[in-house]
C-alpha positions in Angstrom: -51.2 35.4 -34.1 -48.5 35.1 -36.9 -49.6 31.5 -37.6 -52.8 32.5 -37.8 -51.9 34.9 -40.1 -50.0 33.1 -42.3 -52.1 29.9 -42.7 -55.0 33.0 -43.6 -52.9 33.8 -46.2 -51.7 30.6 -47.4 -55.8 29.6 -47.6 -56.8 32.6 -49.4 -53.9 31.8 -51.9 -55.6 28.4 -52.5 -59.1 29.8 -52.7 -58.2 32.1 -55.5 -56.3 30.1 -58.0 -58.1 29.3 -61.3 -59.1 25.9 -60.6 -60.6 26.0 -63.9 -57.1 26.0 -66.5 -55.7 23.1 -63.7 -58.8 21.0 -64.7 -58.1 21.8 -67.9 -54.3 20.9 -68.1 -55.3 17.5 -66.1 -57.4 16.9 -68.5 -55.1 16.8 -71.0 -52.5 14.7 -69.6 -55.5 11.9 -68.9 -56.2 12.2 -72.7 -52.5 10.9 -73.4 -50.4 14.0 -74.1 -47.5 12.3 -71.1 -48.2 8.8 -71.9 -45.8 6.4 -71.7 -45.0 6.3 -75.2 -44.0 10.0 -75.0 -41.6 10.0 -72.3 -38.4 10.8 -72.7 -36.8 8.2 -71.4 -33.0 8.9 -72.2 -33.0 11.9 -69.7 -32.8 11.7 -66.0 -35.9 12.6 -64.5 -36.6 15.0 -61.5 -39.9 14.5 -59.5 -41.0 16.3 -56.0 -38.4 19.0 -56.0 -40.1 21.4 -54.1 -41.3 18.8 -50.7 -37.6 17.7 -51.1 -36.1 21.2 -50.6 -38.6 22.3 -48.0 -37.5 18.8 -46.2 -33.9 19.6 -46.7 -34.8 23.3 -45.0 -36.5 22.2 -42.3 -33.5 19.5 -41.4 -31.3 22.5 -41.5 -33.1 24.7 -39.2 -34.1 21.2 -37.0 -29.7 20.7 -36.7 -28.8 24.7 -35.9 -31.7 25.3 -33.9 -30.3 24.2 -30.4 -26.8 25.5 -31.6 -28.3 28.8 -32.3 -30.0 28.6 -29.3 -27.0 27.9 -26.5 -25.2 31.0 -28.6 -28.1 33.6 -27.8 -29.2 32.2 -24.5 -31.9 30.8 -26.2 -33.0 34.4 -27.4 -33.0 32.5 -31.1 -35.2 29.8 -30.5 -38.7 31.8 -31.5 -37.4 32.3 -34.7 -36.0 28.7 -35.6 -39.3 27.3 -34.5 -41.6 30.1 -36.7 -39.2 28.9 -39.7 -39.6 25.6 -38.9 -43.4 25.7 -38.6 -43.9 28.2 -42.1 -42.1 25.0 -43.6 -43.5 22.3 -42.4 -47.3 23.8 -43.4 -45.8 25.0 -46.6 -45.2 21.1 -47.6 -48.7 20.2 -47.6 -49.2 22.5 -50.6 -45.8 21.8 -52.2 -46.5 18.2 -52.1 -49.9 17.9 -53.0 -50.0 20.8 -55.1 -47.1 22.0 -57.0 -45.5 18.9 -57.3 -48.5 17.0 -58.5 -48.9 19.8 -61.6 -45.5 19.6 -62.4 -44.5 15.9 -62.5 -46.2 15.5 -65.6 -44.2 18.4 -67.5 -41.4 17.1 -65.3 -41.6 13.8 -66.9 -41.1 15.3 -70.4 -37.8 16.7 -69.7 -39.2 20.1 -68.3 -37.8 20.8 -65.2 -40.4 23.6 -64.0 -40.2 23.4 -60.4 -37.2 22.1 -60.0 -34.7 24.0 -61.5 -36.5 27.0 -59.8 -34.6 25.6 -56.5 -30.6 26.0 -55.4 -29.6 22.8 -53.2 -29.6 23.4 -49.7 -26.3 21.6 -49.6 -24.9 24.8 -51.1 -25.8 26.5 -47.6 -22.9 28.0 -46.1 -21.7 25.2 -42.9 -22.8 26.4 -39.5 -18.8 26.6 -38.0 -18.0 28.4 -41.5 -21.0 30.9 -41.0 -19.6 32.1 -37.8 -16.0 31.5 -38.3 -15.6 35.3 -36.9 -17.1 34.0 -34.0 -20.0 35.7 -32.5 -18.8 38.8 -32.8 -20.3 37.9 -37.0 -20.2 41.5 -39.1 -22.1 44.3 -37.2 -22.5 47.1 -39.4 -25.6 48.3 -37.8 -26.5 49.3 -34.0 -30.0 49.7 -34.6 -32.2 47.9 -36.9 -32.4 48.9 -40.8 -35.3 50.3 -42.4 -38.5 49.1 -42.4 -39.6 47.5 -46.0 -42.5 48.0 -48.0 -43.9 44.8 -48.3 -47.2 45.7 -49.4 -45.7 47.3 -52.2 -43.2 45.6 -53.5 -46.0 42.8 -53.7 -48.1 45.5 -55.3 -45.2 46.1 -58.0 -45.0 42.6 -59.0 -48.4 42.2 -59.9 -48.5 45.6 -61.5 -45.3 44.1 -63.7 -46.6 40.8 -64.6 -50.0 42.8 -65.9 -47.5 44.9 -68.2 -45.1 42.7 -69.2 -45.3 39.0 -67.6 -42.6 37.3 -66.8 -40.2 39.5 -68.4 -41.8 42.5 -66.1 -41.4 40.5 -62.9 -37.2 40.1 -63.6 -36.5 43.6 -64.6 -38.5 44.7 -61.4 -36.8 42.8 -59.4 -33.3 43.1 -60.2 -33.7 46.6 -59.1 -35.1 45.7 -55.6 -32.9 42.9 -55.0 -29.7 45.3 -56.0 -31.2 48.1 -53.8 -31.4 45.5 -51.1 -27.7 44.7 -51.1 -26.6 47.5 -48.7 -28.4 45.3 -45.8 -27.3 42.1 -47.3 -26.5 41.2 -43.0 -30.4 41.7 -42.5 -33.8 40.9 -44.4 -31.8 37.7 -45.7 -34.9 35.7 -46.0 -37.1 38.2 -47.6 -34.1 39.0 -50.3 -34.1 35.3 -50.3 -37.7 35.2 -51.6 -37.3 37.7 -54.0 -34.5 36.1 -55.8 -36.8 32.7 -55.6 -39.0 35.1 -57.7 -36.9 36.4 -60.0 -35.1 33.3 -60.7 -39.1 31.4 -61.5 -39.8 34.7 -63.7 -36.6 34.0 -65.5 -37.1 30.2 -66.0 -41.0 30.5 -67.0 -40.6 31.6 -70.5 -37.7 29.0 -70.9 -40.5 26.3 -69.6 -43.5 27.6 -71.9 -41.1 27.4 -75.2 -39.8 23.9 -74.4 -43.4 22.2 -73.7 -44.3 24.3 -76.9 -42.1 22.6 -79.4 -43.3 19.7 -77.5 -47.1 20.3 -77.9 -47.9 20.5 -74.6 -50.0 22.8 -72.7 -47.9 26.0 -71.1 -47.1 26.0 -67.9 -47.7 29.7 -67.8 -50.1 29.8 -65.0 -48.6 26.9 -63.1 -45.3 29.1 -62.9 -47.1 32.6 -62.1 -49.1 30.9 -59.3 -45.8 29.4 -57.8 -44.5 33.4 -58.0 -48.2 33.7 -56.2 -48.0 31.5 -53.2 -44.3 33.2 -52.7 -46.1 36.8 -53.0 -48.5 35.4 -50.3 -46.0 34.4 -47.9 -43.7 37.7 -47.9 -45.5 39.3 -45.1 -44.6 36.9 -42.8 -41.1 36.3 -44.2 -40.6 40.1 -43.6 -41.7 39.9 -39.7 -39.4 37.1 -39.2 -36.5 39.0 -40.5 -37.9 41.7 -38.5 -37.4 39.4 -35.3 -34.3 38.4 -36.5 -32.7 41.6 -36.0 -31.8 41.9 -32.2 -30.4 38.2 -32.6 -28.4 39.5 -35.1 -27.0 42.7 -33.9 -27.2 42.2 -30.6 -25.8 38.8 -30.7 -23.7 39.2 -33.7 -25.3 35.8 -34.9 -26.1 34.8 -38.4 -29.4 33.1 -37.8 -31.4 33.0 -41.5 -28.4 34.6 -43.1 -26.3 32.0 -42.8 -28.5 29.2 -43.2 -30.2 30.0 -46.9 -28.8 28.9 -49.9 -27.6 32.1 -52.3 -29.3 32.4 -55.6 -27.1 34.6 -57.6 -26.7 33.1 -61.0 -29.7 35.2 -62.6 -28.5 34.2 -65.9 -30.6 31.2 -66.9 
């Protein structure tokens, strides 16, 4: 029923993006905007970030899966597969959306959509992670708090309406700081909410650069990649939520220690 859930989601994200500024911005790469001519050449070039970091997540989760697995008595494995299955469906839309929009602002020297990402090679090594043992910090008995998803989600909307981008990052360095006090727990949600508020910091820093370059903004091609993370937070949430007794009962890691940490917020 999760799946199910989340794919609904993931659809009704797709069905309500406006197809009409995309045509638009396609249009005006066709007309010659990112030809050749116009490329700038001298600068490395970045191209399919997002598949490649989903790919690089889903290797991670593929290698500790069966480690996690043997530590919990198998108790673990329902979450490595859920991650691994939100990822794999999640690269169909990376691939042949996001990455296609952005390769053309990519090619000029803007990296939206790439530097949005942290290398998964940063993730903390599985020995390293539980180098305590599996005895990893316990500083709950009983689960944390329930979060409100819904409106948190709510809030973020409400903040781009005010004050864009700008609202987004101020809303969210509050939730992310109130967050810290369970930083053993809702790792992946926190996770998405610093993917967020790093894309909310970067966007403006995007729409200047392809302004001095006459380009179209990227505005809406950088609100609707903080959309299709809005539409997945549910789920994120419930699989932190079935995290926990692997975590405190267990006193093992899993998510926490396998997510790359987004901390440097000034961009």
């Amino acid at each position: 029923m999760a799946y199910l859930v989340f794919r609904s989601s993931i659809e009704k994200f797709f069905s309500i993006l406006n197809r009409v500024q995309v045509i638009v911005i396609v249009g005006c790469l066709n007309v010659g905007l990112f030809s050749k001519k116009a490329h700038p050449m001298d600068h490395p070039v970045q191209l399919n970030c997002f598949e490649q970091h989903l790919k690089a997540a889903i290797q991670l989760n593929q290698e500790r899966m069966p480690l996690y697995s043997k530590l919990s008595n198998r108790e673990s494995e329902k979450i490595s597969k859920k991650l691994i299955f939100s990822e794999n469906l999640a690269i169909y839309f990376a691939k042949y959306y996001f990455d296609r929009l952005a390769q053309p602002f990519q090619l000029m020297g803007i990296p939206i959509l790439c530097a949005e990402f942290v290398p998964m090679s940063t993730t903390v090594g599985f020995f390293q992670s539980l180098e305590k043992g599996p005895q990893f910090p316990r500083p709950l008995s009983v689960p944390p708090e329930p979060l409100d998803i819904h409106q948190i989600e709510e809030n973020i909307r409400v903040a781009y309406k005010e004050a864009e981008f700008e609202g987004i990052a101020d809303y969210l360095k509050i939730v992310i700081a109130n967050l810290e006090g369970n930083s053993q727990h809702y790792c992946m949600t926190r996770h998405v909410l610093e993917s967020i508020l790093r894309a909310a910091l970067l966007a403006p820093k995007h729409m200047e650069k392809a302004h001095a370059l006459g380009l179209p903004s990227p505005k809406e091609l950088s609100w609707n990649f903080i959309i299709a993370h809005l539409f997945t937070l549910s789920e994120t949430n419930k699989i932190d939520q079935e995290a926990f007794s692997v975590q405190i009962i267990w006193g093992i890691p899993i998510i926490c220690g396998d997510i790359p940490k987004i901390s440097n917020f000034n961009l």
